[in-house]
C-alpha positions in Angstrom: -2.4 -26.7 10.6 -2.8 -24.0 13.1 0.6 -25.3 15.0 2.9 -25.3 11.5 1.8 -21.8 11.1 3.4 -20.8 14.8 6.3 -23.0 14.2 7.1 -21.7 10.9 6.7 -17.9 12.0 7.3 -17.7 15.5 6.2 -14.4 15.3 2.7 -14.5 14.7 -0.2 -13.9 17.4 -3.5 -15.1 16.2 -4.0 -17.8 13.4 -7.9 -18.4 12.2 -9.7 -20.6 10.4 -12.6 -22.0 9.1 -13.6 -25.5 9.4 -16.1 -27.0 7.2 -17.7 -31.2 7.1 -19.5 -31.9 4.0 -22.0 -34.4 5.0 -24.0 -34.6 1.8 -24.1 -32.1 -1.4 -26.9 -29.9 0.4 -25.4 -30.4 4.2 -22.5 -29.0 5.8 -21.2 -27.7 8.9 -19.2 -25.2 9.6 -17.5 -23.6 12.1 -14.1 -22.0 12.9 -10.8 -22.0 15.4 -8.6 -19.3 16.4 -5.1 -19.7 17.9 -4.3 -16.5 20.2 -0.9 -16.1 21.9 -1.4 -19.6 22.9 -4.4 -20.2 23.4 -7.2 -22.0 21.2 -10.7 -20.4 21.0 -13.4 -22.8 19.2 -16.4 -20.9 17.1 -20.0 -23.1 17.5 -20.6 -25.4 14.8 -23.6 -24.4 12.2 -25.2 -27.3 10.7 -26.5 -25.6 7.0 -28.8 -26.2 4.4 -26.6 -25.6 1.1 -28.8 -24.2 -1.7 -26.1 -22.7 -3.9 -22.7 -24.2 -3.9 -21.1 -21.3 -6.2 -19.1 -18.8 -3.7 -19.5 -20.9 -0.9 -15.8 -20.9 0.4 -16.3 -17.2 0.5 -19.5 -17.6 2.9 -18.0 -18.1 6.0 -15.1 -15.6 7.0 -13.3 -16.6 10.3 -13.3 -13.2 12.1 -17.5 -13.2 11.5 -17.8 -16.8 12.2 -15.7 -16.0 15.4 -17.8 -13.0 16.4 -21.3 -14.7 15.7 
C-alpha cells in the first residue's frame, strides 16, 4: 500500500500505518510501519487481549504506536 501512495504522490515524505492480525474475536496483534524518504521503519508487534471491540480502529494511532 505504502509504495502506491509514493507513486501516486511523488511528493510525499512519510507514509504510516497501522497493521493489525485478527487471530480470534478476543486476539489481535498490532503493530505499525512508516515509510520515510525512503526508508521503512517497522513498530514492535503487540499481541492484545480484545475486551471491547467498539472503537477499536481508533485504538491504535500510528505516530503513538511508532513512538511506543
Amino acid at each position: 500500500m505504502i509504495d502506491k501512495v509514493v507513486k501516486k504522490h511523488p511528493q510525499v515524505k512519510v507514509v504510516a500505518t497501522t497493521l493489525r492480525e485478527v487471530h480470534s474475536t478476543n486476539r489481535h496483534s498490532w503493530g505499525a510501519v512508516a515509510w520515510i524518504d525512503g526508508k521503512t521503519l517497522t513498530a514492535p508487534t503487540a499481541d492484545l487481549e480484545v475486551l471491547d471491540r467498539v472503537e477499536a480502529g481508533t485504538a491504535l494511532h500510528p505516530a503513538s504506536s511508532m513512538v511506543y
